[in-house]
C-alpha positions in Angstrom: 136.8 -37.3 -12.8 137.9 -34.4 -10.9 134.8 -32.9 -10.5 132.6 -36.1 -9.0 135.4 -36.6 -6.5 135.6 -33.0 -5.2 131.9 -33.3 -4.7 132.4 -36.8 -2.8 134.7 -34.8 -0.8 132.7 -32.4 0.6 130.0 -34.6 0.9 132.1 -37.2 2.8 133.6 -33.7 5.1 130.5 -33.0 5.6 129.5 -35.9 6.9 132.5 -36.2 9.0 131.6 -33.1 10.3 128.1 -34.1 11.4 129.5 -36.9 13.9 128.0 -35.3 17.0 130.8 -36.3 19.7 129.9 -34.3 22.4 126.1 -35.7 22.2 126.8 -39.1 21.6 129.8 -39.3 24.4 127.1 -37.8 26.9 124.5 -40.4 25.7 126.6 -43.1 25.6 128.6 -42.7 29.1 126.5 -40.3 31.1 123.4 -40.8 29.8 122.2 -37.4 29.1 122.1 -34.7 26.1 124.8 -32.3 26.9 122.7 -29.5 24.8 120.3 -30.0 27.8 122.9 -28.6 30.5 125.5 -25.8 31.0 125.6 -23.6 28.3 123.5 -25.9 25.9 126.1 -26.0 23.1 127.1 -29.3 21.9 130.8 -28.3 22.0 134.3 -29.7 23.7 133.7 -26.8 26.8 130.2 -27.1 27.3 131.2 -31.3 28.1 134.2 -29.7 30.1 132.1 -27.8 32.1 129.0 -30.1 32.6 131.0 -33.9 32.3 134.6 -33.1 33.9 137.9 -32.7 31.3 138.5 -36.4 31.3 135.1 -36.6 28.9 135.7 -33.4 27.8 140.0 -33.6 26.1 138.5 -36.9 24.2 135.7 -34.6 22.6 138.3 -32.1 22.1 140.6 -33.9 20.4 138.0 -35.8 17.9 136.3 -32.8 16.9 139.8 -31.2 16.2 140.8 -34.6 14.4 137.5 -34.5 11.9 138.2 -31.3 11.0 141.9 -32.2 9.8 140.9 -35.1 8.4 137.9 -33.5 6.5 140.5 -30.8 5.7 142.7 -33.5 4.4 140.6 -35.4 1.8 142.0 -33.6 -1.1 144.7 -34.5 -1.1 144.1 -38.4 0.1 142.1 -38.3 -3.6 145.5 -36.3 -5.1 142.8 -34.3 -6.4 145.8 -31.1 -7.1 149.4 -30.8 -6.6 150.5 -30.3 -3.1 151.2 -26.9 -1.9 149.6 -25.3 -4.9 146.6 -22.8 -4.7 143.8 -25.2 -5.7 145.0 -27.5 -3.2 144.5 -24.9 -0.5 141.4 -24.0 -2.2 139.9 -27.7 -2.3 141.1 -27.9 1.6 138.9 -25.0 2.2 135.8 -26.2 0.6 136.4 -29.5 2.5 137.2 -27.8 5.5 134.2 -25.7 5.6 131.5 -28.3 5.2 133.1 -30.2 7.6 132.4 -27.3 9.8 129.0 -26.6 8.5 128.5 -30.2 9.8 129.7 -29.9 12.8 127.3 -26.9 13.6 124.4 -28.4 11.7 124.8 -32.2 12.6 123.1 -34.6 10.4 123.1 -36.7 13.1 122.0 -35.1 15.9 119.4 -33.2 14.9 121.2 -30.3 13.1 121.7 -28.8 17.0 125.2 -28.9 16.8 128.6 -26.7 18.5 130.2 -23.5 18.0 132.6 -25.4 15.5 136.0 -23.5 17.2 137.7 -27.3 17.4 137.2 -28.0 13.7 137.5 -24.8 12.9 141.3 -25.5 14.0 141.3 -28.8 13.0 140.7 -27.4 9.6 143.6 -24.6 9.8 145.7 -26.9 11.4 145.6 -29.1 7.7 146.0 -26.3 5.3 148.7 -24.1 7.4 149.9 -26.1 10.5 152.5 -23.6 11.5 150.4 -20.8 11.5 147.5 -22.5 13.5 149.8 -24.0 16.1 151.0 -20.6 16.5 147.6 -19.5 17.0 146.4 -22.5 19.2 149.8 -21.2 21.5 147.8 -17.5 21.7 144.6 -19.4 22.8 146.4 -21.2 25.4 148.2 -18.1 26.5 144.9 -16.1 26.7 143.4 -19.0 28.7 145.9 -19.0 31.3 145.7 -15.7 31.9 141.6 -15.0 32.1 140.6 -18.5 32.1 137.6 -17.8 30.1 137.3 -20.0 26.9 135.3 -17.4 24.3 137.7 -14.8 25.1 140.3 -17.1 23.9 138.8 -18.7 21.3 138.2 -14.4 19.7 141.3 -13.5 20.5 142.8 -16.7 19.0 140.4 -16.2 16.1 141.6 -12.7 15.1 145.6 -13.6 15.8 145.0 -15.9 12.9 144.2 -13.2 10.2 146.7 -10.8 11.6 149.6 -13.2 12.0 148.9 -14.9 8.2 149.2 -11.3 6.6 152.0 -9.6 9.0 153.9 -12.7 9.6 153.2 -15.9 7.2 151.7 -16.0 3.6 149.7 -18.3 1.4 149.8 -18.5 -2.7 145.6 -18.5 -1.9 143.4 -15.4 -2.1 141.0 -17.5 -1.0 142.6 -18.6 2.2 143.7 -15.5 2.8 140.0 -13.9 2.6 138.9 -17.6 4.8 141.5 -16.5 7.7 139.1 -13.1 7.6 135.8 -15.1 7.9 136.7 -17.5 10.0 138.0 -14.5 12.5 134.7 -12.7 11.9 132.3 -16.5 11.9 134.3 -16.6 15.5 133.1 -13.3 16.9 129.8 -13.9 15.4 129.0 -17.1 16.9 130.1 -15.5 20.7 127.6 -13.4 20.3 126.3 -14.8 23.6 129.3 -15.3 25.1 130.0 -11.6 24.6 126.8 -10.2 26.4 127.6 -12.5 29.6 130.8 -11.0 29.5 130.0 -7.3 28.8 127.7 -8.2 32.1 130.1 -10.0 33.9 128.5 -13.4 34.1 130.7 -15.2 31.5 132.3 -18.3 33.6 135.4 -19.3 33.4 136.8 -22.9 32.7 140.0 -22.2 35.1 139.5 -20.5 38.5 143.0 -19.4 40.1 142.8 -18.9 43.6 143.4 -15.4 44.6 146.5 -14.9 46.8 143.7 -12.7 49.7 141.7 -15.9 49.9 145.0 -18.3 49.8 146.6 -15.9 52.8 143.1 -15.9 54.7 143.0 -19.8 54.6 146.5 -19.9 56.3 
């Protein structure tokens, strides 16, 4: 019985995954395809940037929320005992197809985001101390350059640092997930990286420099 219902688990993350908010939010309120504009990711900054954060925190926040709940379905099925290694295990299986989803949409074309808000959706489910701490480096890193890929790397390789230095798990597995999903981070900036090794990487907060302020009074 196990078995079948692991399998409608990922199936089910999977699908959960594949709900393409950013496109359907730009369809459906702006009337265009958000892959079409900015940086043509289907992802909560790219809406940010191209629709404004009103349209952008809701995009945010669901992609973050199907991650979790993907994340989550093992143990709504009580398919292991909480807190024990297979449970962490199941939530990583889970967790990855709902991310898999989310960057190969099912219904959107399989032209989906970067993933980074299910990504800690996902983390958020299995170790939520851990990822909040994480999500407070991201923030951190934000305020201070205002670029979003630089946070979302930095943020990215805080998590495997901090889970081995600071936090543990009873999961090899998770502990060797933390490592991918640090390294599936980098790799998916590749872009990202090259605009900002060229300087052309924008930034999602501007801070006005205190020259400009001083020259305005």
């Amino acid at each position: 019985m196990i078995i079948p219902l692991t399998a409608l688990a990922i199936v089910t993350a999977y699908l959960l995954g594949s709900i393409p908010t950013a496109v359907w939010v730009g369809k459906k309120f702006h009337r265009i395809d958000v892959r079409e504009h900015g940086s043509g990711n289907a992802g909560a900054t790219n809406v940010i940037r191209v629709l404004g954060w009103k349209t952008g925190i809701p995009v945010l926040l669901v992609d973050l929320a199907k991650g979790w709940l993907a994340s989550m379905l093992p143990a709504f099925l009580s398919l292991a005992d909480q807190n024990s290694a297979l449970m962490i295990n199941l939530k990583i299986l889970t967790g990855i197809a709902a991310v898999v989803g989310h960057i190969f949409p099912l219904f959107a074309g399989f032209r989906g985001g970067k993933g980074v808000a299910t990504v800690f959706g996902v983390l958020l489910a299995i170790h939520p101390l851990l990822t909040l701490s994480c999500i407070g480096v991201f923030l951190v890193v934000l305020l201070l350059t205002g670029i979003v890929s630089v946070s979302s790397m930095i943020a990215g390789l805080s998590f495997p640092a901090m889970l081995f230095l600071v936090f543990n798990s009873p999961s090899d597995l998770f502990k060797g997930f933390s490592i991918l999903v640090a390294l599936a981070l980098i790799a998916t900036h590749r872009k990202n990286i090259k605009r900002l090794i060229k300087g052309e990487e924008s930034r999602l907060i501007k801070w006005r420099s205190k020259d400009k302020s001083q020259a305005k009074n």
